[in-house]
C-alpha positions, -999 to 999 in steps of 0.1 A, spaced: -114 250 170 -126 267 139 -164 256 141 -180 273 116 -149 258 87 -150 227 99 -195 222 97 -188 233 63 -160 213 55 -176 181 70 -208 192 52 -190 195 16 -171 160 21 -205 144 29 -219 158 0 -195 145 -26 -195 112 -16 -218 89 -31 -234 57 -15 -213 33 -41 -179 51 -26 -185 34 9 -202 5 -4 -238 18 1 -268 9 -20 -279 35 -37 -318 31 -26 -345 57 -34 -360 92 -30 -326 108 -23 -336 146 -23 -298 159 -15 -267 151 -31 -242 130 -15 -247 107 16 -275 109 45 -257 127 80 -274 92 94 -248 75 73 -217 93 77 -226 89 116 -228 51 115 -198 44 94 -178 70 118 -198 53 149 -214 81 165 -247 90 169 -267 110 141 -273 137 165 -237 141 175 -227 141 137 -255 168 127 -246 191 158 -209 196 143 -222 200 105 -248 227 120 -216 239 138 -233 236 174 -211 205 188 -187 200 211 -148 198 205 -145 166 190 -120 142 202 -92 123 183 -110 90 179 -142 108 164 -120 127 137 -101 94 128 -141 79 126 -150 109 105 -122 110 83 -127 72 75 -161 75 68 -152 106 44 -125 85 31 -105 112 37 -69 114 22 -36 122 41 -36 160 39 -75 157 41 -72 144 70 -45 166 86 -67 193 77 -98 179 97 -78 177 129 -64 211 125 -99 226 122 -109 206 158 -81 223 170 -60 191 175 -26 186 158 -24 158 132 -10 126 147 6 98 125 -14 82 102 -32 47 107 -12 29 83 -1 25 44 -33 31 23 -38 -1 3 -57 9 -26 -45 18 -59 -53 45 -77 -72 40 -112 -48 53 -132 -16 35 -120 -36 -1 -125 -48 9 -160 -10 19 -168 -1 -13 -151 -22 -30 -176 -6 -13 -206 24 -19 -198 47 -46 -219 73 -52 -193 67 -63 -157 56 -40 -133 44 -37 -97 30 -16 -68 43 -18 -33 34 -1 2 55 10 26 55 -22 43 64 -40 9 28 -55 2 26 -64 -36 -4 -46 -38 -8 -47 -77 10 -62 -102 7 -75 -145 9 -106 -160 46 -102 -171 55 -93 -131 39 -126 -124 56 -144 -155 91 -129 -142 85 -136 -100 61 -154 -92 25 -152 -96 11 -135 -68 -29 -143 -73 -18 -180 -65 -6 -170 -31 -28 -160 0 -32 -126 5 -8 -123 38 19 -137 19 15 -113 -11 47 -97 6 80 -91 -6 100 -94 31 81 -125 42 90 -144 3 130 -128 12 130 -139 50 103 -173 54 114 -183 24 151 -171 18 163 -207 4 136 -203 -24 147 -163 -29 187 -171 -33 181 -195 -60 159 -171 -83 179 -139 -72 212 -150 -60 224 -149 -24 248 -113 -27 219 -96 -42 193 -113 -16 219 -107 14 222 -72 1 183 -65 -5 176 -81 32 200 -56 50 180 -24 28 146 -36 29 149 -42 71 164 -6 71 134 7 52 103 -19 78 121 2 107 119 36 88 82 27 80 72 14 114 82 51 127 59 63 97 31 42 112 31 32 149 -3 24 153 -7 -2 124 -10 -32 134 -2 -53 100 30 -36 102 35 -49 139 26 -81 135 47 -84 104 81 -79 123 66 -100 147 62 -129 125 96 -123 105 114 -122 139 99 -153 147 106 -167 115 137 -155 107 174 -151 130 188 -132 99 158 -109 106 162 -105 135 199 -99 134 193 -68 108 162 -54 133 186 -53 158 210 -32 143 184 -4 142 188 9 108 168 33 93 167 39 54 145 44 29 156 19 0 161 35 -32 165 5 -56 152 -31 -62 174 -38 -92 194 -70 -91 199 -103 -117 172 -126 -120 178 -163 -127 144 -175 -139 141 -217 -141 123 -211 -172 145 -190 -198 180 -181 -176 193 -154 -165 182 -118 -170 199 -88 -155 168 -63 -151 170 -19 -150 138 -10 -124 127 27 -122 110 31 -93 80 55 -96 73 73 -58 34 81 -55 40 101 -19 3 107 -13 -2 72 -9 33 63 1 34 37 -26 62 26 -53 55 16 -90 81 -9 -95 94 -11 -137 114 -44 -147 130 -36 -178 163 -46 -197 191 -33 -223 172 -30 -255 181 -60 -276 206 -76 -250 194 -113 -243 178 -104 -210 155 -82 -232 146 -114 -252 145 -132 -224 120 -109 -211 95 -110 -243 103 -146 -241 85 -144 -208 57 -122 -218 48 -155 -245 53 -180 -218 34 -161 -193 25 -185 -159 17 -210 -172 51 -236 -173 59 -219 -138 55 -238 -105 41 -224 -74 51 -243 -43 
C-alpha cells in the first residue's frame, strides 16, 4: 500500500468534483475547491474520520468494499478505479457492472445525426437513441425503462420481432446476441441487472434457454439485417457499429445505399417520424 499516492490521489479526485457532479446542492461559504471530506465519506458510507485519516495518509489498509464506496463516490472511471485498488495494495477485481450513462458528446452527435442511431451496453440496454431510431424500431420513450432492451423485445416478444425483422435474421441475431449476454456476464459477475436478466429471459423464453445452454461465448460484431417496417416496406439497412471501450458501450448507425429505395424509405421515415406507428 502506497499511502502517501493514494491521500493525494483521493485528495485531488475530491477536489475536482463539484457538488452538482453527485447531485449536491451547492450551498454556501465553501472556502476549498471541490467537495467537503464529510461528503465524500457519506456517499462512500464511512465515517468522516475514517475518510480524512486516509487523505492525511494516517489510515489503515482499506478493504475492498471501502475502495468500491470511494470510487463511487469519486465517480471514478474504469482505469480510475483499477488504479485506486492498486494504490491500497489490492488487485483490481471485475467491475460492478456496464456504466449506464452516456457521454455528452455521443448524445449531441446522436442528435445531429439524420439517420437512425443508437447506444447500447453490454447487456444490450438501449441506453440512448434519435427520433429516426425510434421512427425505424420502435419508440423506446413509450416503453418502461426495464424493457428498453434489445434481448427481452428479441426473446418475450419474438412473434412481434420476426414480423418487423424476419425470422432467419431474428433466429440468426438470437444465437449472437446470447453468445455475447454469456461473454458479458463473465465481464460482470457481480451485477445484478445482468443476473436477473438471464433469469427472466430463461423464464420467458425455451429458445433462450436452449442457446444459454450451449455456452457460447462471442462478442457480436454486427446488428445489420432487413427491416420490414408496417409503415413504408422494406428497407435493407448498412450499421457501423462505433466501440466506446471505456464505457463498454456501442453506437449503433442505420444507414442505407445512397439513393436505393431503402434510402428513401429511410428519409421517408425521418418525415413520418412516430407518429402513424403503434406501440402495443
Amino acid at each position: 500500500m502506497d499511502r502517501g499516492q493514494l491521500a493525494e490521489f483521493l485528495r485531488v479526485r475530491r477536489e475536482r468534483l463539484t457538488p452538482a457532479d453527485v447531485g449536491l446542492p451547492a450551498g454556501l461559504r465553501r472556502r476549498t475547491p471541490g467537495l467537503r471530506r464529510e461528503e465524500v465519506a457519506s456517499l462512500a458510507t464511512m465515517s468522516t474520520d475514517y475518510y480524512t485519516r486516509l487523505e492525511q495518509g494516517r489510515g489503515p489498509r482499506p478493504s475492498r468494499p471501502v475502495l468500491t464506496g470511494l470510487a463511487r463516490a469519486l465517480r471514478l472511471n474504469e482505469d480510475e478505479r483499477d488504479h485506486l485498488f492498486r494504490l491500497a495494495g489490492e488487485q483490481p477485481g471485475p467491475p460492478p457492472g456496464p456504466p449506464s450513462d452516456v457521454r455528452d458528446g455521443v448524445l449531441r452527435m446522436l442528435g445531429r445525426l439524420d439517420v437512425p442511431g443508437i447506444v447500447l451496453d453490454a447487456k444490450y440496454d438501449v441506453l440512448a437513441w434519435n427520433r429516426q431510431a425510434a421512427a425505424l424500431m420502435t419508440d423506446f420513450s413509450a416503453l418502461p425503462v426495464k424493457e428498453r432492451n434489445l434481448l427481452r423485445l428479441r426473446f418475450l416478444h419474438g412473434d412481434r420481432q420476426a414480423e418487423r425483422y424476419g425470422m432467419d435474421a431474428t433466429q440468426a441475431f438470437a444465437r449472437e446476441a446470447a453468445a455475447d449476454l454469456r461473454a458479458a456476464t463473465g465481464t460482470y459477475p457481480d451485477d445484478p441487472a445482468i443476473a436477473q436478466l438471464v433469469s427472466d429471459l430463461l423464464a420467458g423464453s425455451p429458445e433462450f434457454a436452449e442457446l444459454w445452454a450451449r455456452h457460447e461465448v462471442a462478442r457480436q460484431q454486427s446488428l445489420c439485417q432487413t427491416i420490414l417496417h408496417p409503415e413504408v416496406g422494406r428497407i435493407d439497412v448498412i450499421c457501423e457499429v462505433l466501440v466506446i471501450p471505456e464505457r463498454d458501450q456501442r453506437v449503433v448507425i442505420y444507414t442505407a445505399e445512397p439513393g436505393s429505395p431503402s434510402d428513401h424509405a429511410l428519409r421517408l421515415l425521418d418525415v413520418i417520424g412516430t407518429q402513424t406507428l403503434s406501440h402495443g
